[in-house]
C-alpha positions in Angstrom: 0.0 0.0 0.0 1.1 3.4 -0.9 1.0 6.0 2.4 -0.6 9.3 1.3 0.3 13.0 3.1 -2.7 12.1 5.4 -1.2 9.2 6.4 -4.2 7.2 4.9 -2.4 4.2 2.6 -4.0 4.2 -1.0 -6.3 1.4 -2.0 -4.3 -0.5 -4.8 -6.3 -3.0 -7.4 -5.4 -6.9 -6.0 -3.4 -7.1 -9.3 -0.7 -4.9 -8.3 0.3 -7.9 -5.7 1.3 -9.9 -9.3 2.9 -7.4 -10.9 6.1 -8.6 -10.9 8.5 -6.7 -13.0 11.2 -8.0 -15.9 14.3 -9.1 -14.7 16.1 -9.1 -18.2 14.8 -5.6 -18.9 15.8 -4.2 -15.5 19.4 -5.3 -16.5 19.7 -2.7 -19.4 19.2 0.2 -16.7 22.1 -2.2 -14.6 24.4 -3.0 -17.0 24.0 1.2 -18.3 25.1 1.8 -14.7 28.2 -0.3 -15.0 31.7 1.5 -15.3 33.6 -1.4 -16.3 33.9 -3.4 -19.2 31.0 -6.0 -19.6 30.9 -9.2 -21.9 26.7 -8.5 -22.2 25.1 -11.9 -22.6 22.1 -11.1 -21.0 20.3 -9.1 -22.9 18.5 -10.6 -26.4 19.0 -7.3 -29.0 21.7 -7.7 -31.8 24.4 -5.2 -31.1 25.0 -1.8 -32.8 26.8 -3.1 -36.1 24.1 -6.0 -36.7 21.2 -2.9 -37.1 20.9 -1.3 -40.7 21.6 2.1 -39.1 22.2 4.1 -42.0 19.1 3.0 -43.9 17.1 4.1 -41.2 18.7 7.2 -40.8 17.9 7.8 -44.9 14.7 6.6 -44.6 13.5 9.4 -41.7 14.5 12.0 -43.8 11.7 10.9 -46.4 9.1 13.2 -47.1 7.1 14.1 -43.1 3.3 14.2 -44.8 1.4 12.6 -42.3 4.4 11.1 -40.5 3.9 12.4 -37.1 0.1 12.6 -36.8 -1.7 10.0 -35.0 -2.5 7.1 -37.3 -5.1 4.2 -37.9 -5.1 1.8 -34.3 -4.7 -1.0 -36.9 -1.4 0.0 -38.4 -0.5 2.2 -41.0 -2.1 1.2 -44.2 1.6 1.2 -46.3 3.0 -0.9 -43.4 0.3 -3.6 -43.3 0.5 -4.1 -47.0 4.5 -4.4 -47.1 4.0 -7.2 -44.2 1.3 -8.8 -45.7 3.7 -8.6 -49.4 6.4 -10.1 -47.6 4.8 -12.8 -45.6 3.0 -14.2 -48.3 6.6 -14.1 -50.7 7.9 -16.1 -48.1 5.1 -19.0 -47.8 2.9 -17.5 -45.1 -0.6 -16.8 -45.9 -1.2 -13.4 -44.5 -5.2 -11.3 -44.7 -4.4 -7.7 -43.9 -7.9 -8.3 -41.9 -5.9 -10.7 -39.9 -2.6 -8.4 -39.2 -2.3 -5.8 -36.4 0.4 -4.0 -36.0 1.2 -3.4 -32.3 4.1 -1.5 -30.4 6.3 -4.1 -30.3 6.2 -8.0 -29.4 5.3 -7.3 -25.9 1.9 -5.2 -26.4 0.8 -8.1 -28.6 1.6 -10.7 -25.9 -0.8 -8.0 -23.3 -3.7 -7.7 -25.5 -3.7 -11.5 -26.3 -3.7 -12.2 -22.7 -6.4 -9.7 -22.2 -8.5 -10.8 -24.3 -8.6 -14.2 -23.0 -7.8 -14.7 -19.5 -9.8 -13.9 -16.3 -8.7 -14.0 -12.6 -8.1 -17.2 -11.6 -7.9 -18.8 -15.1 -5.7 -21.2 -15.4 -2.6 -21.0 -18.4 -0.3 -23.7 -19.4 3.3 -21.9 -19.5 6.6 -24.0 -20.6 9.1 -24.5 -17.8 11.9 -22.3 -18.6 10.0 -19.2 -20.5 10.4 -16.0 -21.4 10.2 -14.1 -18.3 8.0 -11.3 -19.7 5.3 -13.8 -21.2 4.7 -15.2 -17.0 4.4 -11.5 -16.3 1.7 -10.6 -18.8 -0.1 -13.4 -17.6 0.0 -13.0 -13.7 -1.1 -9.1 -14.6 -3.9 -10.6 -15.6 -4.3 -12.5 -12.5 -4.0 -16.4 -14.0 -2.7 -18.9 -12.5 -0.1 -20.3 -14.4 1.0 -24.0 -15.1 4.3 -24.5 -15.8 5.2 -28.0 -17.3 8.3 -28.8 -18.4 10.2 -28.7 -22.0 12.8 -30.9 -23.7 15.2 -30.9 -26.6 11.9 -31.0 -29.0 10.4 -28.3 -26.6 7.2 -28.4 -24.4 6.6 -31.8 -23.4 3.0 -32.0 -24.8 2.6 -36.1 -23.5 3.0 -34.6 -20.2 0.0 -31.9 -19.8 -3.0 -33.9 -19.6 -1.8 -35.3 -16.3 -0.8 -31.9 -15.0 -3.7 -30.4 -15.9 -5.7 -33.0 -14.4 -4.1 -31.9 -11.1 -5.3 -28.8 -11.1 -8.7 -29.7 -11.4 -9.5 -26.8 -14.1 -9.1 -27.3 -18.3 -6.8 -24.1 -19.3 -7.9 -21.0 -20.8 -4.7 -20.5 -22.4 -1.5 -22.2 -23.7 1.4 -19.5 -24.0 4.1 -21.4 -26.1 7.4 -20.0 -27.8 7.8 -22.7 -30.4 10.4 -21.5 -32.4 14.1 -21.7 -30.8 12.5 -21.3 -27.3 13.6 -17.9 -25.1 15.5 -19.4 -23.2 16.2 -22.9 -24.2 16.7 -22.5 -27.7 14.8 -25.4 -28.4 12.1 -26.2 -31.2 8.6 -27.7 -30.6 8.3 -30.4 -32.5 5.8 -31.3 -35.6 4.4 -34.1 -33.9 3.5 -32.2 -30.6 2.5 -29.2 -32.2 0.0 -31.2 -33.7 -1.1 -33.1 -30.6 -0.9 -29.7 -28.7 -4.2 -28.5 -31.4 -6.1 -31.3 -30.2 -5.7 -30.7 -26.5 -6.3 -26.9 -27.5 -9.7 -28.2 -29.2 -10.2 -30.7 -26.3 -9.8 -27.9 -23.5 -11.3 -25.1 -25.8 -8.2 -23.3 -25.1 -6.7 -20.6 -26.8 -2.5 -21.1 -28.2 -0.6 -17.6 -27.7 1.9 -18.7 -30.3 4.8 -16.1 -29.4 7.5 -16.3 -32.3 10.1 -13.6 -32.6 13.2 -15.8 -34.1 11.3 -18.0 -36.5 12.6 -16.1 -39.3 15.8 -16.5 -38.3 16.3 -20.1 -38.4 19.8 -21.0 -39.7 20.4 -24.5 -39.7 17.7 -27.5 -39.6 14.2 -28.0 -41.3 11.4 -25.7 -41.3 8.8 -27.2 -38.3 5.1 -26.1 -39.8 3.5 -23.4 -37.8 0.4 -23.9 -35.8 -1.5 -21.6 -38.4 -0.2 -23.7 -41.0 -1.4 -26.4 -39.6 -5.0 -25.7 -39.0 -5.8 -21.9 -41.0 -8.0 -19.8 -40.5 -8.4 -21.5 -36.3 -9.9 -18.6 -34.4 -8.1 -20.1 -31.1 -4.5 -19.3 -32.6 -3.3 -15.7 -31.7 0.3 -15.3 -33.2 2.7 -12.5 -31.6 5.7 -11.3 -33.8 7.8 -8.8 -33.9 10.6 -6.5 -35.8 12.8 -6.6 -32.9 14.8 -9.1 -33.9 15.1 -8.8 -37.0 15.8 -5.2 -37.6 16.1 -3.0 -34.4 13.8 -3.4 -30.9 14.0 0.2 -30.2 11.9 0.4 -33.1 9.0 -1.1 -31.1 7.5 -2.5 -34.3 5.5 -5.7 -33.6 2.3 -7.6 -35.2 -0.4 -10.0 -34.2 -2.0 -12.1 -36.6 -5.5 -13.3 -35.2 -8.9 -14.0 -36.4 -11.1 -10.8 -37.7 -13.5 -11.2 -35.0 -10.4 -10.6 -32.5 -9.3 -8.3 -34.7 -12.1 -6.0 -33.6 -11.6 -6.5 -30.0 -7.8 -6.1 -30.2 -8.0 -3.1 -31.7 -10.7 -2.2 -28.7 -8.0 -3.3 -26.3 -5.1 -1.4 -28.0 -7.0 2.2 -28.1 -7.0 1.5 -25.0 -3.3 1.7 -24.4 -1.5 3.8 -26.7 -4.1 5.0 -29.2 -1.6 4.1 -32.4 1.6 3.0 -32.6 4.6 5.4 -33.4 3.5 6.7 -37.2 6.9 7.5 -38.1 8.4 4.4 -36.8 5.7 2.3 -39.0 6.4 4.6 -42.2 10.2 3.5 -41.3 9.6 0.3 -41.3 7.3 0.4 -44.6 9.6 1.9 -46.9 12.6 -0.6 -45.5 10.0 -3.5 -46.3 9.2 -1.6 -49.7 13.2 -1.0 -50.9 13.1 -5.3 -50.9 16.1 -5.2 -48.2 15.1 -7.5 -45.3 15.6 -10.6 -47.2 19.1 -9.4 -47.7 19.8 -8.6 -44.8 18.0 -11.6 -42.4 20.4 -13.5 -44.5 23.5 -11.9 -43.5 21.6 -12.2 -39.4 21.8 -15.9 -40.5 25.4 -15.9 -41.5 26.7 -13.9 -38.1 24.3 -15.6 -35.9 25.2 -19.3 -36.9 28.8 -18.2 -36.3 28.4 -16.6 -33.0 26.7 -19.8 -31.3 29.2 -21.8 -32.9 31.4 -19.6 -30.8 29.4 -19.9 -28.0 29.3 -23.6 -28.1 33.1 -24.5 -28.5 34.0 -21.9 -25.7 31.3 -23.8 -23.5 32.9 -26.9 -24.4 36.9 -26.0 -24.4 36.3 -23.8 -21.3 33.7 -25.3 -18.9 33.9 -28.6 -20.4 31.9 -31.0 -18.3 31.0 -28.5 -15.2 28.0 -27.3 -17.3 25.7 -29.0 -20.0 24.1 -27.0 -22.9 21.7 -26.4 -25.6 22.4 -26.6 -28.9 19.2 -24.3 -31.1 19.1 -24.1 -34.8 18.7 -20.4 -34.1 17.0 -18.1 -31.8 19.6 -15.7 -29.3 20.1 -18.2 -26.6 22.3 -21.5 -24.9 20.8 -22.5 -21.2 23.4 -23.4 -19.7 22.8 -26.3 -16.3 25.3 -26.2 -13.8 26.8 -29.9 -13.1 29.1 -31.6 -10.7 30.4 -29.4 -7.7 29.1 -26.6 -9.2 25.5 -27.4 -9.4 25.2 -26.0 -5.6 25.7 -22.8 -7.1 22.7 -20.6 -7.1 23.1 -18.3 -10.1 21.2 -16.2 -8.6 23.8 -15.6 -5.9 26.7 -15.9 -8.7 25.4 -13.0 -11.0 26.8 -10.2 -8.8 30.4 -12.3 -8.5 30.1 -12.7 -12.7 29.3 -8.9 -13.1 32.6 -7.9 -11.2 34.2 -10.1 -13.4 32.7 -8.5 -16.4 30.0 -10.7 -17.6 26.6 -10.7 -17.1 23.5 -13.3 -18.1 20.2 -14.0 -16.8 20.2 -16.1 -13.6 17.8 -19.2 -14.3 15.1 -18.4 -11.3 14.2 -15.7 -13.7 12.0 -17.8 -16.2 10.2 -19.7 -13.8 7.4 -18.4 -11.8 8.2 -20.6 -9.1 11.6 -19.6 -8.8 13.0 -23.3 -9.8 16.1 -23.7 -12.1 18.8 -22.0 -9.4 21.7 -23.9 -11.2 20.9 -22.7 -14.9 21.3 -19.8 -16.6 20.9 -17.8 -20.1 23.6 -16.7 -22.1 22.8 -14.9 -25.5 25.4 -15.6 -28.4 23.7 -12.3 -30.9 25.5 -9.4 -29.1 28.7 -9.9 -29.1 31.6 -11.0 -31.3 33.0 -14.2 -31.1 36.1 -12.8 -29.6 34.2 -11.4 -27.0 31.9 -14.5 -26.1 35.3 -16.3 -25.9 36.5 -13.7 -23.3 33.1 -13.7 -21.7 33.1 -17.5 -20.8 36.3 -17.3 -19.7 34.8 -14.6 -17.3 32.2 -16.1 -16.6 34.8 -19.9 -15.6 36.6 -17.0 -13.0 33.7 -16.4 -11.7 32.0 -19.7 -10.8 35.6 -20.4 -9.6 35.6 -17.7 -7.1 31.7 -18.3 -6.1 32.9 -22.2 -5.4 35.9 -21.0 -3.3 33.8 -18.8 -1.8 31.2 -21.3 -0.7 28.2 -18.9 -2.6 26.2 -22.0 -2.5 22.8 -22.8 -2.4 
């Protein structure tokens, strides 16, 4: 409760008591407060040299007409007809009825979770996930599931029994299937499919959150969910530009069935009335100059070498003390602590790391119930791989000094 000059404490709404904050976004204001030099393997955002800078800076000098009004909720027409040109040239059916364009990958993971969930409904989460995803959901008040993943992703054979536990069907599955944040792994064909039958079983609705699928670099292509079963009301896709192109952008896009269309849009006047105009008109002449496919390749090239980086340093420098992921793309490696050093609680080792100049994402953070104290996240997209090199070497010091130390759990 907040106390007031009269002393009287303010009456807060019951959901403030789940309103539980980002730990990966409060480490940009950290790591921004850091004097030192930092090996940053924590945040998920391509560095400096991996965004098209100058293009952009071009493109804002186009003609202003319009730019900085406020614009259609919806999106921008020029933007939605670029997306929908580019999804379809790349395989994916895509109505401009169906697209919403939304301020970044986040407010499309709010107003799908809006839309759907209730206090006290229950939503199936994966076990790791994306810290941000839990949050929107708790805002909402749900009570959230978590069941647990594999090396072909959420572990779909197990979720009847769990959710026979809880003695309510979910409202909700929230599933990253594409080079899971933070596992890197892929959801597999078969138990995507088998995940749409529960979905019908349950009457549940799939938030199917994809920001890297684009990005894939190695492996087959693993059919969508909406390829899979078009035109399925109960599919709410959540993409974004942020990884691709820039995340200060704040350019993101639902795709989602007309009637929840309406009711999006409803939801997102809500919030912020329109996304940035001139961001969008940014984003729709890049889209319209045909350079994306150009330049996701060259994401493909740099990203494929980093985690190659990333995985032989693992292997030559930590050798059996950890065990890894090994994703087809995506940002991320989870790395499990083993042998003496699985008392570690990363938690407790991340200050120790930062001194040493490295940072990551302690485990903890991408479970609700605080489980996974001997893993953490490492991300292989911002930094050279030189610098991951010199990062895990870091980050060996450190769960060296931690052990000596007796920072155990």
């Amino acid at each position: 409760m907040l106390t007031a000059a009269s002393g009287q404490r303010a009456r807060l709404a019951d959901r403030t008591t789940q309103l539980n904050g980002s730990v990966i976004d409060s480490s940009t204001s950290l790591l921004a407060s850091q004097r030192h030099d930092i090996v940053r393997f924590a945040m998920g955002a391509p560095n400096a040299e991996l965004i098209p800078e100058a293009d952009f800076a071009r493109l804002f000098q186009a003609p202003a007409a319009g730019r900085f009004d406020y614009g259609a909720t919806e999106g921008e027409p020029e933007l939605l007809a670029q997306l929908a040109a580019y999804l379809e040239r790349h395989g994916e059916h895509a109505d401009p009825d169906r697209l919403l364009i939304t301020t970044g990958g986040m407010q499309g993971l709010d107003i799908a979770f809006k839309l759907v969930v209730d206090p006290g409904d229950l939503v199936v989460v994966e076990s790791p996930t994306y810290t941000n995803g839990i949050g929107t959901a708790l805002s909402y008040q749900a009570r959230v599931l978590e069941a647990p993943i594999d090396a072909d992703g959420l572990v779909v054979e197990a979720l009847p029994e769990l959710v026979a536990r809880t003695g309510q069907v979910p409202k909700a599955i929230y599933t990253i299937p594409n080079f899971q944040n933070p596992s890197g792994t892929t959801l597999s064909e078969a138990r995507r499919r088998r995940l749409l039958e529960l979905a019908d079983e349950w009457n549940a609705v799939i938030i199917d959150d994809d920001p890297y699928g684009a990005l894939r670099f190695d492996g087959e292509h693993v059919p969508g969910f909406a390829e899979l079963r078009p035109d399925d009301a109960r599919i709410i896709r959540v993409r974004t530009f942020s990884k691709v192109l820039a995340p200060g952008l704040r350019i993101g896009w639902m795709q989602l069935a007309p009637e929840l269309r309406r009711l999006a849009i409803n939801a997102k006047q809500a919030m912020d009335t329109c996304t940035s105009v001139p961001m969008q008109h940014v984003v729709a002449d890049y889209l319209a100059e045909g350079d994306l496919d150009a330049h996701v390749e060259r994401l493909r090239r740099v990203y494929r070498e980093r985690k190659e980086a990333l995985v032989r340093a693992v292997r030559e420098l930590l050798g059996d003390r950890v065990t890894t992921t090994d994703p087809q793309d995506g940002f991320f490696l989870w790395l499990t602590l083993l042998g003496e050093d699985a008392v570690i609680d990363t938690e407790e080792l991340f200050p120790t790391a930062l001194r040493h100049g490295v940072a990551f994402i302690p485990g903890p953070a991408f479970s609700n119930s605080g489980a996974f104290r001997d893993a953490l996240r490492v991300s292989f997209a911002t930094s050279t791989p030189e610098r991951i090199v010199e990062g895990v070497r870091r980050l060996r010091t450190a769960l060296d000094e931690q052990r000596a130390r007796g920072g155990v759990r």
